[in-house]
Each structure stands twice: as C-alpha cells, then as structure tokens.
C-alpha positions as CSV (number, residue, x, y, z in Angstrom):
1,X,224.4,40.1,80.7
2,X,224.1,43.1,78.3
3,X,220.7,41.7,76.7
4,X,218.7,42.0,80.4
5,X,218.9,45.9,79.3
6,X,215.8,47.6,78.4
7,X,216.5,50.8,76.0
8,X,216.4,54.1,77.0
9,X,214.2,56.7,75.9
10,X,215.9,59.3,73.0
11,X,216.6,62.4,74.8
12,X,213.0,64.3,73.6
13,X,214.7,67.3,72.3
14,X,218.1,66.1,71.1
15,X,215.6,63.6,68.8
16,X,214.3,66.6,67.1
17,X,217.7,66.5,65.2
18,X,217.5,63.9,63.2
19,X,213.8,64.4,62.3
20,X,214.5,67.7,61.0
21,X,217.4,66.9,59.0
22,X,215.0,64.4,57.1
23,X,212.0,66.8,56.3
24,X,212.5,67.7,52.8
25,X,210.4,70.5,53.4
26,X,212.5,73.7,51.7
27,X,210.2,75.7,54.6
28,X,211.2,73.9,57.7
29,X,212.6,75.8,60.8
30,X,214.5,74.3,63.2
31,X,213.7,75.9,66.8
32,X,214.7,73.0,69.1
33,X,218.5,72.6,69.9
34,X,219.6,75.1,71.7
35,X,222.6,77.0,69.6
36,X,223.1,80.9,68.3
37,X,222.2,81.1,65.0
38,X,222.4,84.1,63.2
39,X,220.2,85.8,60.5
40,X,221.6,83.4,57.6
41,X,220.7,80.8,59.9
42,X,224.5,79.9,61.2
43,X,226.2,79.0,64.0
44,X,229.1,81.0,63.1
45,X,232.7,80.9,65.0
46,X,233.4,84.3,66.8
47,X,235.9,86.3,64.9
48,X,237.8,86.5,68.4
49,X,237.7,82.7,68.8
50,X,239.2,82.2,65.2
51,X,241.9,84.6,65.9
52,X,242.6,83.1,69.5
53,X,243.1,79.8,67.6
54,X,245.3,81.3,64.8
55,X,247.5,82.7,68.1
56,X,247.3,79.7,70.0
57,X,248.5,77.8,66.5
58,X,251.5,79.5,66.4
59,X,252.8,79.9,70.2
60,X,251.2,76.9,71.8
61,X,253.9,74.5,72.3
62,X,253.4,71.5,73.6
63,X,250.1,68.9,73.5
64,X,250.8,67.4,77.5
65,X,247.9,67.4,80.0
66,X,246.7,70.5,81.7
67,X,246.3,68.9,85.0
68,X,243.1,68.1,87.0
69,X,242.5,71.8,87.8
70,X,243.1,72.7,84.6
71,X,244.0,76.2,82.6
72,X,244.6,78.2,85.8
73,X,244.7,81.2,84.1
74,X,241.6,80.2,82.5
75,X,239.8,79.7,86.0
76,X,240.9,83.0,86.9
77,X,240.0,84.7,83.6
78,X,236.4,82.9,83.2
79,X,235.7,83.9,87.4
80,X,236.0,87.6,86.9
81,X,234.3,87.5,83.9
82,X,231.0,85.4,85.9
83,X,231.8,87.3,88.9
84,X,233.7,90.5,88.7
85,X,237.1,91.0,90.0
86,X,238.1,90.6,93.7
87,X,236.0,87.9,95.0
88,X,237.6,85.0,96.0
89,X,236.9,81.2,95.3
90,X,237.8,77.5,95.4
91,X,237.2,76.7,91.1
92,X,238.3,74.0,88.8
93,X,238.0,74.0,85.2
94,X,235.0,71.4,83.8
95,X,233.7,69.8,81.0
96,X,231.4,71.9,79.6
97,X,228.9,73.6,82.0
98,X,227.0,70.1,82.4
99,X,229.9,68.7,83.8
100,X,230.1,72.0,86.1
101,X,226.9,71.0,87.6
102,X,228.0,67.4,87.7
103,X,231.1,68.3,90.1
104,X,229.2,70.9,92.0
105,X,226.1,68.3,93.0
106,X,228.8,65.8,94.3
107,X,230.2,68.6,96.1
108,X,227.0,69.3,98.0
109,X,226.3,65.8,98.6
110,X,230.0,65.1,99.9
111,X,229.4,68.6,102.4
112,X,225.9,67.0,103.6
113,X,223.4,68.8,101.7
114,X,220.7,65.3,100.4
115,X,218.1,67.9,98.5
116,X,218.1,71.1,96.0
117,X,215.2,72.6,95.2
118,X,214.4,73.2,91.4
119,X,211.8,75.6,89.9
120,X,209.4,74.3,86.9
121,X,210.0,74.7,84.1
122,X,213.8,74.4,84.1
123,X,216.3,72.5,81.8
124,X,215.2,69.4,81.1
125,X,218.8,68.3,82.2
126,X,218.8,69.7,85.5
127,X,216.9,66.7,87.5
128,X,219.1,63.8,85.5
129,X,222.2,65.5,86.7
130,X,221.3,65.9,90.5
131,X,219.9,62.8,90.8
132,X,222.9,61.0,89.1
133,X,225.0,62.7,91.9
134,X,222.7,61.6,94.8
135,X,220.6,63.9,95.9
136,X,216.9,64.4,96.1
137,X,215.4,67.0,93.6
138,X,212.3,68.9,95.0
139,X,210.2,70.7,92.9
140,X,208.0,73.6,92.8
141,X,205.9,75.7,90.1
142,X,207.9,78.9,89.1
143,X,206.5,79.9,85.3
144,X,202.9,80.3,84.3
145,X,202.7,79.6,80.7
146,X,199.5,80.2,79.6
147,X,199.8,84.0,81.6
148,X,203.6,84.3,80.7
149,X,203.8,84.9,84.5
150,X,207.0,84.5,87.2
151,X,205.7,82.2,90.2
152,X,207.9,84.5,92.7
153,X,204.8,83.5,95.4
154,X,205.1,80.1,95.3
155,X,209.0,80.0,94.8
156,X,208.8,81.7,98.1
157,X,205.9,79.8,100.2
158,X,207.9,76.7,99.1
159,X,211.6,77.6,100.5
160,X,209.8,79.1,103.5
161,X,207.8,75.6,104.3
162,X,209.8,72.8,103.3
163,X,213.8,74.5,102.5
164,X,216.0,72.9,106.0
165,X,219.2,74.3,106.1
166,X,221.8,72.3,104.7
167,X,219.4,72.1,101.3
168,X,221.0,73.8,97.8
169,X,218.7,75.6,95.5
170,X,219.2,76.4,91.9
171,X,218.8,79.6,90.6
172,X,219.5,81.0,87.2
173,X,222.2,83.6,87.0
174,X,220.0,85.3,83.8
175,X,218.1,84.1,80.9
176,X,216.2,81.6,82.4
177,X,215.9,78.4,80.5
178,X,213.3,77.9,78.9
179,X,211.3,80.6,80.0
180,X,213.1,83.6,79.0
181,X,211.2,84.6,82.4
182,X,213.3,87.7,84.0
183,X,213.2,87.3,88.2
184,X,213.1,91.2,89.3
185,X,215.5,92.5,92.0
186,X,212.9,92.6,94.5
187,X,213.0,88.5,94.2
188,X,216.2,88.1,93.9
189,X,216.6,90.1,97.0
190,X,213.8,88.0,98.8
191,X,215.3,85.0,97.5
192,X,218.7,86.0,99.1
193,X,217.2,86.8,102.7
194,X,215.4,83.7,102.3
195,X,218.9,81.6,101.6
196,X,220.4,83.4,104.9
197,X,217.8,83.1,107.0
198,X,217.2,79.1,106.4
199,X,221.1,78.4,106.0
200,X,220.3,76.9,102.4
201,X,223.5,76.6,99.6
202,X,222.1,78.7,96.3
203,X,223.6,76.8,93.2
204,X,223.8,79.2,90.5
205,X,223.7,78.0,86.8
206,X,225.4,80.8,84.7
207,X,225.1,79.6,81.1
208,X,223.7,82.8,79.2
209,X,225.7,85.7,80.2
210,X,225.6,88.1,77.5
211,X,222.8,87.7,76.4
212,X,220.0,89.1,78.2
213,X,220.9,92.3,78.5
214,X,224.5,92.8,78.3
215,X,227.5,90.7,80.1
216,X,227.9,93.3,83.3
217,X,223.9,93.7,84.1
218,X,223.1,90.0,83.7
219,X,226.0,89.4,85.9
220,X,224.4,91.7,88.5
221,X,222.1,89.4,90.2
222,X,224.5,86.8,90.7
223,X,227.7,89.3,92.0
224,X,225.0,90.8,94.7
225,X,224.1,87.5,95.9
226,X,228.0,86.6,96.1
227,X,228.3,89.6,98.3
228,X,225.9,88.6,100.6
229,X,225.5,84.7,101.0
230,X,229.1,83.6,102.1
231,X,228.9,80.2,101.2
232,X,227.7,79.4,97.1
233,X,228.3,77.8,94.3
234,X,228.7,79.0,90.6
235,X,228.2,76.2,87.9
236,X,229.6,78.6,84.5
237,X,229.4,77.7,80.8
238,X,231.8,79.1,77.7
239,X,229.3,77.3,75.5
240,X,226.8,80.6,74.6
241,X,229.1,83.5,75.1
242,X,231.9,82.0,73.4
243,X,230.3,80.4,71.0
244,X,232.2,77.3,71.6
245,X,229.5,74.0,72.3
246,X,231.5,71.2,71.1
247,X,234.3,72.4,72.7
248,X,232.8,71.5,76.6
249,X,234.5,74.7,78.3
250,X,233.4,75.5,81.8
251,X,234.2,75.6,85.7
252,X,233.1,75.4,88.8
253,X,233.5,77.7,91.6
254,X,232.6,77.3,95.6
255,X,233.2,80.3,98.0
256,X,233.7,80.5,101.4
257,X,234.7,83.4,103.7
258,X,238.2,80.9,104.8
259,X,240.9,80.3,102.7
260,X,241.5,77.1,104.7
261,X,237.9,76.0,103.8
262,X,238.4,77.2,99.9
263,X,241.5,75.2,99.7
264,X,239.5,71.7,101.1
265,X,236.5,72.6,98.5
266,X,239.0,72.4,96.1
267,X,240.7,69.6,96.6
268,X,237.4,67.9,96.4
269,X,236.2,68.9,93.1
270,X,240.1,68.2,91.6
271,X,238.9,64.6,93.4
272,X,235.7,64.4,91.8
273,X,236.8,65.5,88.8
274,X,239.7,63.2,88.4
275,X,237.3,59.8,89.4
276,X,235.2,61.0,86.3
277,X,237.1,62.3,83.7
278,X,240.6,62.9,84.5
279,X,241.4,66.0,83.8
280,X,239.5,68.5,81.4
281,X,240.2,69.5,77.6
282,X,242.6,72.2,76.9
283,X,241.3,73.8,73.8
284,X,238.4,76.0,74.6
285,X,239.8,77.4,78.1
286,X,242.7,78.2,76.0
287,X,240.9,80.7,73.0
288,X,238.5,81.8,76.3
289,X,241.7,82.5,78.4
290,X,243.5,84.3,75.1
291,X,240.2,86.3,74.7
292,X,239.4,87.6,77.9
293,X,243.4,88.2,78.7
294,X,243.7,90.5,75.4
295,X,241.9,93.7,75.4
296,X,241.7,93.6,71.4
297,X,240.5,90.1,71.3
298,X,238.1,91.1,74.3
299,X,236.3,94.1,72.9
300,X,235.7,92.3,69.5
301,X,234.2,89.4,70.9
302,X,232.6,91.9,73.4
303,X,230.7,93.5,69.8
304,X,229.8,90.3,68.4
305,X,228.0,88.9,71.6
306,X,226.6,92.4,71.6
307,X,225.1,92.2,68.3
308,X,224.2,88.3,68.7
309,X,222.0,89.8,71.7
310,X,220.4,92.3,69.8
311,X,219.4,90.6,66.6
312,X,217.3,87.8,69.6
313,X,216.1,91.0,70.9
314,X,214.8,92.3,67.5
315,X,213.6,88.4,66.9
316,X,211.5,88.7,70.3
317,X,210.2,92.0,69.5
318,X,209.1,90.7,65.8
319,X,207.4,87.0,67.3
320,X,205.7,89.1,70.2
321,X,203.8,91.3,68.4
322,X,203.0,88.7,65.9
323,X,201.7,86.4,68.3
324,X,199.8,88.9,70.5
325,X,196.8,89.2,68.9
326,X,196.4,85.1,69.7
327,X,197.1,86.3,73.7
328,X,198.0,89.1,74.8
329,X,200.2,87.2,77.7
330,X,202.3,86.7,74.2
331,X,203.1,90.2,74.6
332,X,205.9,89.4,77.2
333,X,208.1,87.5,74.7
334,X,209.3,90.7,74.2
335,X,210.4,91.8,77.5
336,X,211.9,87.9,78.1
337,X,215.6,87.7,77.9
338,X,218.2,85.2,76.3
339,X,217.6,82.5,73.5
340,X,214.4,80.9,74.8
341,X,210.8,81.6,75.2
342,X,207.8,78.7,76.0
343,X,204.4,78.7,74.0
344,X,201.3,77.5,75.4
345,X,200.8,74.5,73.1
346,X,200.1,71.0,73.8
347,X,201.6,68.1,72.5
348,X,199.6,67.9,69.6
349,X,199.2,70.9,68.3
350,X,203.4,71.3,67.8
351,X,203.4,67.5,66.2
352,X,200.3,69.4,63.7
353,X,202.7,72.6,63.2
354,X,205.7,70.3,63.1
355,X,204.0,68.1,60.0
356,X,202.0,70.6,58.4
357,X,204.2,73.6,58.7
358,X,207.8,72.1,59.3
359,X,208.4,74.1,62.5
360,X,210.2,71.7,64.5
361,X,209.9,72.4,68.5
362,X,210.2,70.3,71.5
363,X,207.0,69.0,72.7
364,X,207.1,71.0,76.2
365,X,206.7,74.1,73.6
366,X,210.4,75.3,74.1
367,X,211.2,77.5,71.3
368,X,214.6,78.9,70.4
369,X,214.3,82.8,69.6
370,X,217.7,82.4,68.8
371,X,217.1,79.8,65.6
372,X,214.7,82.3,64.3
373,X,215.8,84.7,61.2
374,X,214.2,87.3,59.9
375,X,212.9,86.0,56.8
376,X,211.5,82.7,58.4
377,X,209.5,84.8,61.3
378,X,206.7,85.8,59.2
379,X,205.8,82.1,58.0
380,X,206.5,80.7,61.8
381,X,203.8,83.8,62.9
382,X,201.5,83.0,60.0
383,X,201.5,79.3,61.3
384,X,200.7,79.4,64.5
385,X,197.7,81.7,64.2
386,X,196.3,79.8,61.0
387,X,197.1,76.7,63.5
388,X,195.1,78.8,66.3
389,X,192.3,79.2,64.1
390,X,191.7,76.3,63.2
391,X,191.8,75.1,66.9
C-alpha cells in the first residue's frame, strides 16, 4: 500500500538548511530560517528563560500531565501579555503557535465559517494549515515588492466584494511576515469597520510581539480591535519573544461578549486539541508562566527582547541605506518592523547570489534581518549590487 505514494516536495525554505550547512564557503550567510540571531550570529537562550529553568529545576515537583487545557496560569499569563489585562476569553494552551492556528481553523469551521481570506505575501504556512482544517483559503494581493508598498486598496475592494459574513480573515497582529510591511491605524481602523459591518471573524496571528516596536505598541492594534469586534480569535506564539522555538509554546484564545458562549468555545478547542495531540507540553508555558508572573524575571527578559529589537532595527537601518542606491523603494527596509524584509529578486538571481556569494535565501526573496550581523552586512550589500550590476 505504502509504495502507491508519490513524495512530497521539501518544504522550500526548511531545505535551505541542509544546503547551507554543506557550503564550505567561510563567507556564507544564512538568511532563510526564521530564528533571532544575534551579532555573534547565535540563537542564544534568554537570561530569564535560563533562570526560569534553574527555578523550575528546583521546585517543580512532579513530571504528570498538565491536562488538555494546559498550564492555566500560563493561559492567563501569556493572554494579558497578547492582550492587556481585563479582557476576557475562552483560551487553551497549544503546540507552538502553528498548532494555535491549527485549533483555531477547526474552530471556525466547526462554528460555520467554510472561507478566510489571506493577504499575499503571507507565511508560506498559512494556506497548508487552513486547508488541512477544511476551509477554503481566498486570496488577495496585499504587498508590492518591487515599490515596497502596503496593498491597503485592494485588501479593502476585496473584503468589500467578495467577504459574506460568517468568513474569517487573517490579520497580522505586528511584524508582518515576510514583509516587514507596517499596516497604519487608519487601515487597521478600516479593516475593523469593514469586519463589523460584513459580520466577518478576524483571525489574528500574534507571533512577533516585541519586536517591531516594543511589546505594548505592537500589541496596540490587536487590543483596539478586541475592543471593538466582539467575536475574534487570537492565534499567539512564545517562539520569538521568548526565545523558545523548539519548545512549541503557544495558545489560542476566542472571545465572545457571553460567558456561556466562552465556556462552549472552549470546550471545543480542549476537544480538538485532545483528537490531535492530547494534551500540550509543559516545559515552555512553565519558564513563560515563571517569567511573566515574576517582576525580576519580567523586566530582564523585557531588556533583552528590547535590545534583540534594536540590534534588527540597526540591521534594517544598515541594509537600507546600502541597498538604496539599487532602488530607492529599498529605502523602506528601514521603516519595516520585525525579523523579515522581501527583495525584489527572482528565482535566479538568489540561486546566482546563493552559489557565487553564499547568501542563502528562500527563493520568494524572504530575507531574515534578524540572521544578519554586523560584520557580514557589508559583504551581503556589496553582493547584491555587484549582482545588480551585472544584471
């Protein structure tokens, strides 16, 4: 039976792994995978993390299963830190924020929603997950690359045509990925009147808070549209501001104006959640939970995230006015926020860079700002223009 399979494609970007590790170039620069790396070119553990571990190491008693929820005071902890203190919602601890947005597209297929509408570019993720769950993923064009440019006009025209109420739509809580692309609060606040008027379910993916501009204003967005819309859904990730990606921490979270109804949406992500994996892993809601629940532990991994932030800022500045004089749309890597920023290259000119320079990208032109270091930035600029040059 198993030999009627065909093989499935390597995931393009995870692929870029392997390839790099194998380039004896002493030059190379890895700019695919998407992990904070700092100026040594690390992935270091926060300081906080390693202390929440020693802490946890000598108090935590007992291995047993967390349940299906999971840490509760986790879910608590992790929701006021997405979206502020005294909202209320239905959440349940997930594996990692993919499985967040695993549990929340069976919970709008199981509630009637059949379509979500995703802008383009997004994470090259987003489509595989919703369609595993079900539902129909519509597209529409929201980032320019060659201008650098935010399609607000066409995100618009397309909810306004073709959006029937019942339908979920994704939004980025901040740092888009991978555009970097910042949506201004004039949009956001169309976007929300648009979600009212059409009775559509905003899905919001909240993976990068932290580091845009700081963990309160790229929270802004998404707590204003909580305050408005009265029935969302918040898909969160430790993975970024924790620093913890092989630990799979996040949750889910669904609000609703009823307790009653709060309670049911629960009970069906525990459900779904126990048909797919049981019940989540305890380790990474536990250092988050002994972070955020500890005010010394919380403002020292508050100052590391803060200076992870700025050194990608300082990265952005650096790669923008390098690459500026190729176009001056280039110029707006610098105003772009979080780890990622997308190049106007074609598939063969980043295979050229990647075998004559060792810059490893994916081919959509994806390029981690956050796997940049200072001493590698000149070479990577000096590359791509000599590249642009020659044509």
């Amino acid at each position: 039976m198993f030999e009627t399979l065909t093989r499935e494609a390597d995931d393009p970007l995870l692929a870029l792994t392997p390839l790099f590790k194998a380039d004896p170039n002493p030059a190379k620069v890895d700019l695919g995978v998407g992990v904070y790396r700092d100026d040594l070119g690390r992935t270091p553990v926060f300081r906080a993390v390693k202390r929440a571990e020693a802490l946890l190491l000598e108090t935590q008693e007992t291995k047993a299963y967390v349940g299906p929820e999971g840490d509760l005071a986790f879910i608590e902890a992790f929701w006021n830190f997405v979206a502020g203190e005294g909202r209320d919602a239905a959440g349940v601890q997930t594996v990692g924020g993919t499985g967040a947005l695993r549990l929340a597209a069976e919970l709008l297929r199981r509630s009637g929603s059949s379509r979500i509408f995703l802008g383009t570019p997004t994470w090259s993720n987003h489509s595989a997950i919703f369609q595993a769950a079900g539902l129909s993923v519509v597209t529409y064009p929201l980032f320019d690359v060659a201008s650098q440019n935010l399609l607000a006009g066409e995100m618009m025209s397309t909810l306004a045509d073709r959006a029937q109420p019942g339908d979920a739509v994704l939004l980025h809580a901040s740092c888009h990925n991978p555009t970097g692309a910042v949506m201004d609060d004039a949009t956001w606040a169309a976007v929300t009147e648009m979600i009212l008027r059409k009775g559509l379910v905003p899905l919001l993916d909240s993976a990068y808070q932290g580091f845009g501009t700081g963990i309160e204003s790229d929270a802004a967005p998404l707590r204003r549209l909580l305050d408005q819309v009265p029935e969302t859904i918040v898909a969160a990730s430790a993975s970024k501001s924790f620093g913890l990606y092989r630990e799979r921490t996040g949750a889910v979270y669904a609000t609703s104006p009823s307790p009653a109804t709060r309670d049911k949406l629960k009970s069906h992500l525990v459900t779904v959640g126990r048909g797919s994996y049981s019940m989540p892993p305890d380790h990474g809601a536990a250092v988050v939970r002994t972070i955020l629940t500890d005010p010394e532990l919380r403002e020292d991994w508050r100052t590391e995230l803060d200076e992870a932030r700025q050194r990608i800022t300082a990265m952005r500045a650096i790669l923008a006015e390098g690459l500026s004089p190729l176009s001056p749309a280039l110029a707006a890597i610098a105003t772009q926020q979080g780890m990622f920023s997308l190049l106007p290259l074609d598939e063969r000119r980043i295979i050229e860079l990647r075998q004559r320079s060792g810059i490893y990208m994916p081919l959509s032109g994806r390029i981690n700002i956050a796997g940049l270091n200072s001493g590698q930035a000149p070479g990577v600029i000096a590359a791509l223009r000599a590249h642009a040059a020659r044509g």
